[in-house]
C-alpha positions in Angstrom: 0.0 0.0 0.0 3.0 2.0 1.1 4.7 1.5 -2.2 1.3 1.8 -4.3 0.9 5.6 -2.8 4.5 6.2 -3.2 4.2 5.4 -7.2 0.8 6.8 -7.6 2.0 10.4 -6.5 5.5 10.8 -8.0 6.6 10.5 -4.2 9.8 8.3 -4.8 12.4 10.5 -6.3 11.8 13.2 -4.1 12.2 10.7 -0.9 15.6 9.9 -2.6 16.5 13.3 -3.0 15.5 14.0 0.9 17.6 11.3 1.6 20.8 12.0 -0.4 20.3 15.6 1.4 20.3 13.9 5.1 23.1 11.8 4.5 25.3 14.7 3.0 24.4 16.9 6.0 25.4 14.0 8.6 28.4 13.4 6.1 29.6 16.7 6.2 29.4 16.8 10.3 31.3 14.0 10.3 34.0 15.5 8.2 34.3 18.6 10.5 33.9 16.4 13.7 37.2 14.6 11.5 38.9 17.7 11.0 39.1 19.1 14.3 38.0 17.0 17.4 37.9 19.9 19.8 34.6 20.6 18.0 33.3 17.0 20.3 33.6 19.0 23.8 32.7 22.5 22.4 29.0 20.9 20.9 29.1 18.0 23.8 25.4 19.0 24.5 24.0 19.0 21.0 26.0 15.6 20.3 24.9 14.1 23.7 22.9 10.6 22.9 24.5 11.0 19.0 26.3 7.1 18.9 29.3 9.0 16.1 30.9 5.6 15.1 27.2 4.0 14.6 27.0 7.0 11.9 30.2 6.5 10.4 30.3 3.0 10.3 26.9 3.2 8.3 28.5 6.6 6.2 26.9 6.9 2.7 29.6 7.0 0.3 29.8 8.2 -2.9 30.0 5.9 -6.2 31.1 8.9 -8.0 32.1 12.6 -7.9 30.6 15.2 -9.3 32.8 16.5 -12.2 33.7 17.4 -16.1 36.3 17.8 -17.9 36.0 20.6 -19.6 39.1 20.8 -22.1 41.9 18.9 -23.6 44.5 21.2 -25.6 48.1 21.1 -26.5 50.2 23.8 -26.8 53.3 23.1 -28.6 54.2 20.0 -26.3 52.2 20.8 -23.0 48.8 19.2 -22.6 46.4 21.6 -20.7 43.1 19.4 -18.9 41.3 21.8 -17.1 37.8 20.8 -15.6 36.4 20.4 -12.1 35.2 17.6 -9.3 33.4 17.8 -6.1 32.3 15.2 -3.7 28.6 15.7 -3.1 28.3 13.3 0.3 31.7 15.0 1.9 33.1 18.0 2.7 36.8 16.5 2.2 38.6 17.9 -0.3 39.6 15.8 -3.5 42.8 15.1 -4.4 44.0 13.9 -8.2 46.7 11.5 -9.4 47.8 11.6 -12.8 48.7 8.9 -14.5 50.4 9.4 -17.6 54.3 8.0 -19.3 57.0 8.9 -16.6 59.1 10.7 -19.1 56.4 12.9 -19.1 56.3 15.9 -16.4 53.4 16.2 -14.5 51.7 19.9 -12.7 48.1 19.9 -10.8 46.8 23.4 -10.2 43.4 23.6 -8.1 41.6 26.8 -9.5 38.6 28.6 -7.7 35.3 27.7 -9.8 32.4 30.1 -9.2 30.3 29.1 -12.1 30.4 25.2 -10.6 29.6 26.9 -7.1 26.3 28.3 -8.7 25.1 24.8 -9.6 27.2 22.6 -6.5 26.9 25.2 -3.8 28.4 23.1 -1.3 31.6 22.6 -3.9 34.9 23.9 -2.6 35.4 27.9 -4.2 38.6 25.7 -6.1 37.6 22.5 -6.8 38.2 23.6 -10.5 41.7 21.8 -12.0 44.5 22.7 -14.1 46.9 19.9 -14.9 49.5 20.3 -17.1 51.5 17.6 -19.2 54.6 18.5 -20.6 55.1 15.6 -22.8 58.6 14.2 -23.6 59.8 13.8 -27.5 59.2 10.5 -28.1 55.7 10.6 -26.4 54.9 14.2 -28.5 55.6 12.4 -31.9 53.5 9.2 -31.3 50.9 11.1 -29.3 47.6 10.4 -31.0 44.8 12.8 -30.8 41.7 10.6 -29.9 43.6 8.7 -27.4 44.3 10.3 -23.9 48.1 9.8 -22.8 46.9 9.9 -19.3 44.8 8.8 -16.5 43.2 11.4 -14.2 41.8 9.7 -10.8 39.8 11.6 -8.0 40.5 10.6 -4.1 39.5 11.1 -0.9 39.2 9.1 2.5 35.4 7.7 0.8 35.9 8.3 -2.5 38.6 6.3 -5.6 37.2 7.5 -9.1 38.6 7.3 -12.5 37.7 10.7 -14.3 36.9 9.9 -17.8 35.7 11.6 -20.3 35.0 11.6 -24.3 36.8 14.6 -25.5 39.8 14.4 -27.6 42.9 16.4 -28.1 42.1 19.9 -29.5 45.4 21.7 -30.9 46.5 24.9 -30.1 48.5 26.3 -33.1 50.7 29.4 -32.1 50.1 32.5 -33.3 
């Protein structure tokens, strides 16, 4: 009967969407309560009766993150991959490996993002990305255009994510 009503008004989606909300809340409190401990005894009273390692043991984690990749260009012999990625179920902040031939040199820039605030408030200001590749000769002249010389993967504490994407190499010819 319970299901029947749920169906019947278009109830379902917006009970998941209440939920996902709850569980980011009570994600993101644990993530503080992680980051600094004193934050136990100064909010004792509000946290009395709360069993913390009950909610944490039973933490919703996310499958994926949030995220695009925006651009792929190569100037010369640098690949440029800027994009963004956020975490919607934690406040912790995402780190990225790159993956790519070790004769190549690798440099991950975090840039603020305002236009992904607008649509993630609860993003980081710079969970935007700018990694560069400076590729090596041998890896410039067999470099093929629809096939990505590198791996980019997203990490946290809760959170292991390959970021892929179907864009190709777009080539920046100097001026």
């Amino acid at each position: 009967e319970y299901e029947d009503f749920l169906s019947a008004n278009n109830l379902r989606s917006l009970l998941k969407e209440a939920q996902r909300f709850v569980y980011e809340k009570c994600n993101r409190v644990l993530d503080l309560l992680d980051q600094d401990p004193s934050l136990l005894e100064i909010h004792d009273q509000q946290l009395r009766g709360v069993q913390l390692q009950k909610l944490e043991d039973t933490r919703l984690k996310s499958e994926s993150p949030h995220y695009h990749i925006d651009v792929i260009k190569l100037f010369t012999d640098v690949l440029d991959i800027r994009g963004w990625v956020h975490d919607p179920l934690s406040s912790a902040r995402i780190k990225l490996e790159v993956t790519t031939h070790p004769s190549n040199t690798v440099h991950i820039e975090a840039i603020e993002r305002p236009d992904v605030l607008n649509v993630h408030p609860d993003a980081h200001l710079d969970c935007g990305f700018r990694i560069s590749i400076k590729l090596d000769s041998s890896e410039l002249s067999a470099l093929d255009l629809s096939t990505l010389p590198f791996r980019i993967v997203a990490g946290s504490r809760h959170l292991k994510f390959e970021l892929r994407t179907d864009k190709t190499i777009t080539v920046v010819h100097p001026d």
